[in-house]
N, C-alpha and C positions, 0 to 999 in steps of 0.2 A: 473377480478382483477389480476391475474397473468400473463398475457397480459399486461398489464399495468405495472405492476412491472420489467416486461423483457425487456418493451423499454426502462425503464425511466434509470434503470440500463447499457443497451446494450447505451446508449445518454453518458448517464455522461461517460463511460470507451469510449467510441469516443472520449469524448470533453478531457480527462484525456491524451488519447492517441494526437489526437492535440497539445498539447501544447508541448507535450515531441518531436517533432516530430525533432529540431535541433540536439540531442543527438545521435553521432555515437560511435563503437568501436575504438578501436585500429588497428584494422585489416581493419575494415572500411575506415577511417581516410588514413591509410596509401597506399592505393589503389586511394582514391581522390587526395591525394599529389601529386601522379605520372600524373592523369590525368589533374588537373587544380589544381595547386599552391594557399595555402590561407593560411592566421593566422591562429593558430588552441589558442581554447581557454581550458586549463584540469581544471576538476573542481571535486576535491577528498573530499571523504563526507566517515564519518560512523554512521552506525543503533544509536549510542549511542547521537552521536553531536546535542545538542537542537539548537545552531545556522546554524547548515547546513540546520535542517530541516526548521527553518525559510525562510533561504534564499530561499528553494525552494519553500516555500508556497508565497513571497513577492516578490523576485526578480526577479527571472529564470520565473515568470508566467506575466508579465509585458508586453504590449505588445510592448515597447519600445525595450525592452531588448530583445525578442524574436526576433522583426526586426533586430534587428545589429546582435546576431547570424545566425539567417537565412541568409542573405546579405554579411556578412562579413569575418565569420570564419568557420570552424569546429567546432562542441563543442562535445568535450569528458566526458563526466562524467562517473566516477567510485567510488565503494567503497572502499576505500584505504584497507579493511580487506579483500578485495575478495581473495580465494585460490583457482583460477581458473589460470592456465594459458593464458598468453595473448604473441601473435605473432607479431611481429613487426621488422621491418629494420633486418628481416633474423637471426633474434634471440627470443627466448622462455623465457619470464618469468615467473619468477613465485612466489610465499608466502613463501619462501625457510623458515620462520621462525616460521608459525601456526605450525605446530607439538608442538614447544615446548614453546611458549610463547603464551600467552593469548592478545586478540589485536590485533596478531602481525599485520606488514603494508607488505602491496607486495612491490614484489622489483620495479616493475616500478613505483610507488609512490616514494618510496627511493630517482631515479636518479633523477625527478624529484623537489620533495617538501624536497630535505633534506636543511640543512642551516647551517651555522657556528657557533659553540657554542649554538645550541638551539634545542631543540626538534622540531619536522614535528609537527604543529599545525595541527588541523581541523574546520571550510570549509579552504581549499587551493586552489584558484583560481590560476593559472598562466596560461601567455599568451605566446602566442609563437609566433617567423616569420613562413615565409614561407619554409623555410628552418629546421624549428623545435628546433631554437635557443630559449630561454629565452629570452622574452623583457622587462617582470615584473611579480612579486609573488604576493600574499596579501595572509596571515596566519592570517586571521578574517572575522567575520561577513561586509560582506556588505550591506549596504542597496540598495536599487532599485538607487538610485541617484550616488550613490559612484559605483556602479556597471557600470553605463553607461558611467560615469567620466573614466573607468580603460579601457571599453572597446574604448572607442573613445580616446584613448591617442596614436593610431597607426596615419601613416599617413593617408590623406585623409579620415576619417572617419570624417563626422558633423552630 
């Protein structure tokens, strides 16, 4: 019996692990940049967000969605409350604001998902060139459809 419990468990965390398999770091991400240029997609989520967790349970496992990340871009996901530091373009950031605020969001969330007169929503999806410019944001729930809509809105993508 515990044989059986140790595959069927050691299966599902393969098949769990599978799915996530487009999801790089930062550090990651920007090591690919140098070596082959690509969209990169950041996709900021927290523990708390019942709509992020959907999307990950409905969209991000899609096997449509999973092709155009695989094929297409980089895809970043992070938890915008992480207080870890993260390395990038030769600069260290980091949660400069957990110590004293409850929530708080990391700074590279900040440069990224902040917005003009509105608070940083969560899921925040935004898409980038190749370059790591802004191409578009979405500060909500997407579904699998609206998802694939945002990510095929670059060129060349059908």
């Amino acid at each position: 019996f515990s044989y059986c419990f140790i595959f069927i468990s050691f299966a599902a965390i393969s098949q769990n692990a599978a799915n996530d398999s487009y999801w790089i770091s930062f550090e990651e991400a920007e090591q690919k940049l140098t070596e082959k240029p690509k969209k990169t997609l950041l996709y900021f989520y927290t523990d708390w967000c019942v709509y992020c967790k959907k999307m990950e349970r409905n969209a991000f496992v899609n096997d449509e969605v999973k092709k155009l990340l695989q094929d297409n871009f980089y895809a970043i996901k992070l938890n915008a409350e992480h207080t870890g530091q993260i390395h990038f373009d030769g600069i260290s950031f980091g949660n400069s604001d957990a110590k004293t605020q409850r929530n708080a969001v990391h700074d590279i969330v900040k440069i990224f998902a902040r917005r003009n007169k509105a608070p940083i929503a969560f899921p925040a999806v935004i898409l980038l060139d190749e370059n790591f410019k802004v191409i578009d944001r979405r500060f909500t729930y997407l579904t699998t459809d609206k998802l694939v809509n945002f990510l095929k809105q670059t060129e060349g993508i059908n």
